[in-house]
C-alpha positions in Angstrom: -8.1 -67.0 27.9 -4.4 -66.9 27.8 -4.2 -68.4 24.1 -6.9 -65.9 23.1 -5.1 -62.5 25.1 -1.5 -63.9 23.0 -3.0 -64.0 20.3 -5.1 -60.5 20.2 -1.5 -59.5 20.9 0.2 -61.1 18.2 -2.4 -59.2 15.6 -0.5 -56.3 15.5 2.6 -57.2 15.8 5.3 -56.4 15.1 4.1 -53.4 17.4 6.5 -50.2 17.3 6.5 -48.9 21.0 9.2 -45.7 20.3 12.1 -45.2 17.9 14.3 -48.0 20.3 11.7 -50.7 21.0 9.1 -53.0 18.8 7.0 -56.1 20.6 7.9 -58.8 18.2 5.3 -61.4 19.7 3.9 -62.8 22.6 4.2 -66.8 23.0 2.0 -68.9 26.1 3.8 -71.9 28.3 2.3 -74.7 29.5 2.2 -73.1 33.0 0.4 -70.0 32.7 3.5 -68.3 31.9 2.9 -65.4 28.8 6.3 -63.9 27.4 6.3 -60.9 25.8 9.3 -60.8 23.1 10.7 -57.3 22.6 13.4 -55.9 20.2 15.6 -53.3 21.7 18.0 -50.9 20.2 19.5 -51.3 23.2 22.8 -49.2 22.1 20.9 -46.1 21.8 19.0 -46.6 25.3 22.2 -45.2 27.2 21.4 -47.2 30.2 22.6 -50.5 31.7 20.9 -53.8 31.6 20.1 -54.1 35.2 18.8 -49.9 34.8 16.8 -51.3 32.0 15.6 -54.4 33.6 14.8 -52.2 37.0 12.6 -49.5 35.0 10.9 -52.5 32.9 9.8 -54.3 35.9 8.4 -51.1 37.7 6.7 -50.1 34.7 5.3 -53.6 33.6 4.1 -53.8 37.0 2.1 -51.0 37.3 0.4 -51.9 34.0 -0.5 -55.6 35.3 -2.3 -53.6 37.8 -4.3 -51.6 36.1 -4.7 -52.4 32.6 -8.3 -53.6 32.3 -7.5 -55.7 29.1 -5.2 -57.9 31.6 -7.8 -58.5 34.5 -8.6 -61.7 33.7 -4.8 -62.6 33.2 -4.2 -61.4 36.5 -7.4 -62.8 38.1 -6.0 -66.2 37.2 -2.7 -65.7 38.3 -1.1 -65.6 34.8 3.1 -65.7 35.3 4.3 -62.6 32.9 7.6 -63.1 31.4 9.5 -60.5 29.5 12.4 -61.2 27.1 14.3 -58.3 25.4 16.8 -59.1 22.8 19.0 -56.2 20.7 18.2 -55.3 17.1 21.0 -58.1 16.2 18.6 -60.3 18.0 21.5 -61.6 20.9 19.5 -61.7 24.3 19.5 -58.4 26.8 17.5 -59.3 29.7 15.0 -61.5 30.9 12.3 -61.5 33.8 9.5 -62.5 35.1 6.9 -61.3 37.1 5.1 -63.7 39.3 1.2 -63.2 40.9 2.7 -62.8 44.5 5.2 -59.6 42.7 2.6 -58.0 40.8 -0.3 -58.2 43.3 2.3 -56.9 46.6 0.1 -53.4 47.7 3.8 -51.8 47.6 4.3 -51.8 43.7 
């Protein structure tokens, strides 16, 4: 199920999001854990890491939620992992978001 969501994913990838951000792929771990790999244009953002990292998780949290296509994912307490790295590819931020963070009633 995880394999199969990852690689529905990677289909249309690379995936332009807006004129700063593309998902590049999504890769699966051993333990449940499904990283999505995003490329940032993170100069042009005219934020901080920890704003971007901050608005990310609120946002990525409130689509585990609700998305129907991740139900499943979320029914079997899938660990989603987030990795954002700047159009020179050098590493941003990463997070993760574990089943107890994304099903708190508070999010």
């Amino acid at each position: 199920m995880i394999k199969a969501y990852a690689a529905l994913v990677n289909q249309q990838c690379p995936m332009v999001l807006d004129q700063y951000s593309a998902l590049d792929k999504c890769t699966v771990d051993a333990d449940k854990t499904i990283t999505f790999n995003y490329i940032v244009d993170f100069s042009k953002l005219g934020i901080t890491v920890q704003q971007l990292e901050e608005r990310m998780k609120t946002m990525f949290i409130r689509n585990i939620k609700t998305v129907s296509e991740l139900k499943e994912l979320r029914e079997n307490n899938v660990i989603f992992q987030y990795r954002f790295k700047n159009i020179d590819k050098s590493d941003i931020c990463t997070f993760t978001l574990s089943p107890e963070e994304y099903n708190r009633n508070n999010n």
